[in-house]
N, C-alpha and C positions, 0 to 999 in steps of 0.2 A: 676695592670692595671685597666685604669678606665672604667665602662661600657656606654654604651649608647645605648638606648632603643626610641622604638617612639609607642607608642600604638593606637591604634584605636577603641572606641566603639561607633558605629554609626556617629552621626554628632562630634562627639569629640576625639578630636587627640593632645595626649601629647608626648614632648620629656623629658625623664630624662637623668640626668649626675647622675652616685655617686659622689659622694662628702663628707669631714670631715671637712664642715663648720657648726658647733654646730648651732640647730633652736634655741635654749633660746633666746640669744642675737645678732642679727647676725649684721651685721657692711654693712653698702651699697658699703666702699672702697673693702672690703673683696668678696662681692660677684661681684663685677665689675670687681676685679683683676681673679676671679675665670672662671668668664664666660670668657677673655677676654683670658686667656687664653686657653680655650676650643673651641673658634672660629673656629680653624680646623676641630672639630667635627660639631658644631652646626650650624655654618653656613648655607649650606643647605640646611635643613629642616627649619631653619630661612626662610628665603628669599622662601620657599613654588616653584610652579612653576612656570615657566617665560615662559611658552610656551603660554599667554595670550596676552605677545607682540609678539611674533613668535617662530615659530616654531624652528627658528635658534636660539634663546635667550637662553646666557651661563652666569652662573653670574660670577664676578670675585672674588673669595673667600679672595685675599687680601686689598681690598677695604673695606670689612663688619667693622666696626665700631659702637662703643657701644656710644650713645650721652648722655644718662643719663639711670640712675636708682633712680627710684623714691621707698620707703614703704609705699607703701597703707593703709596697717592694719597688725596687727604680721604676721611673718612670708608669708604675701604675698604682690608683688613688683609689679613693672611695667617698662620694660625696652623701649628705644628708639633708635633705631637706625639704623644704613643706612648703601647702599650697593651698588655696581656698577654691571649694567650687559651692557654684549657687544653682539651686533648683528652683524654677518657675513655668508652672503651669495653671492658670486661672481658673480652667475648666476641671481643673481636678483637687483646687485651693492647695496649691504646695504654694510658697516659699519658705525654701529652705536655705540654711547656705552651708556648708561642711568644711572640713577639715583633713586633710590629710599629709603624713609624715612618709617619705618614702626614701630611699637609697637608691645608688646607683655605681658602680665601678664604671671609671673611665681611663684611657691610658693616654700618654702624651707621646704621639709620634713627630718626629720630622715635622716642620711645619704645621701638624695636625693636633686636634686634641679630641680623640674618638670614645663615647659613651657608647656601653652596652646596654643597648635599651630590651624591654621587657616586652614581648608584644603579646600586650592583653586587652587585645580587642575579644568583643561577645562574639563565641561561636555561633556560625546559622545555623540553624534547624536540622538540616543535613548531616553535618559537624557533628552534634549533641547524639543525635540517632546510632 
């Protein structure tokens, strides 16, 4: 069973996967095939919070989409890709649905394949002040 973790210290927020894609040599199709099929897990935490466009803001986890994968430098990458979210609110006649394109650098450790994720959740009121 594969794990999936999200850590958090202070301003910095990673997701890993395990994974038994060897770091020596790693192959960009290999890890494309890898993430793309972990999309059900990663997604998600990919795509961060959407309650920036509203409150109602749901993303649609079958839309997410890997546009490329780029290697930076050994063993760390840069991925690109996009995702759909739908807005629905009755009482306020939204439906919408959106679009967004977003990046991300991840690195391939040991057994691991860890994204540095963005953490942009909405400030509270506190926060803002």
């Amino acid at each position: 069973m594969m794990r999936l973790t999200i850590q958090s210290a202070d301003e910095d927020m990673s997701l890993r996967i395990e994974s038994n894609i060897l770091a020596d040599n790693p192959g960009v199709p290999e890890l494309t095939a890898f993430i793309q099929r972990n999309i059900p897990k990663i997604a998600q935490p990919l795509a961060g919070d959407l309650h920036w466009y509203s409150p109602h803001a749901q993303l649609l986890p079958e839309s997410f989409r890997i546009k490329s994968v780029e290697m930076l430098a050994d063993n760390h990458f840069k991925m690109v890709y996009q995702f759909d979210g739908h807005i629905f609110s009755p009482c306020l006649d939204l439906n919408e649905k959106f679009t967004r394109e977003e990046q991300v650098m991840f690195q391939l450790l040991p057994g691991i394949v860890e994204f540095e994720l963005i953490d942009n959740q909405q400030p509270s009121p506190a926060e803002e002040l």
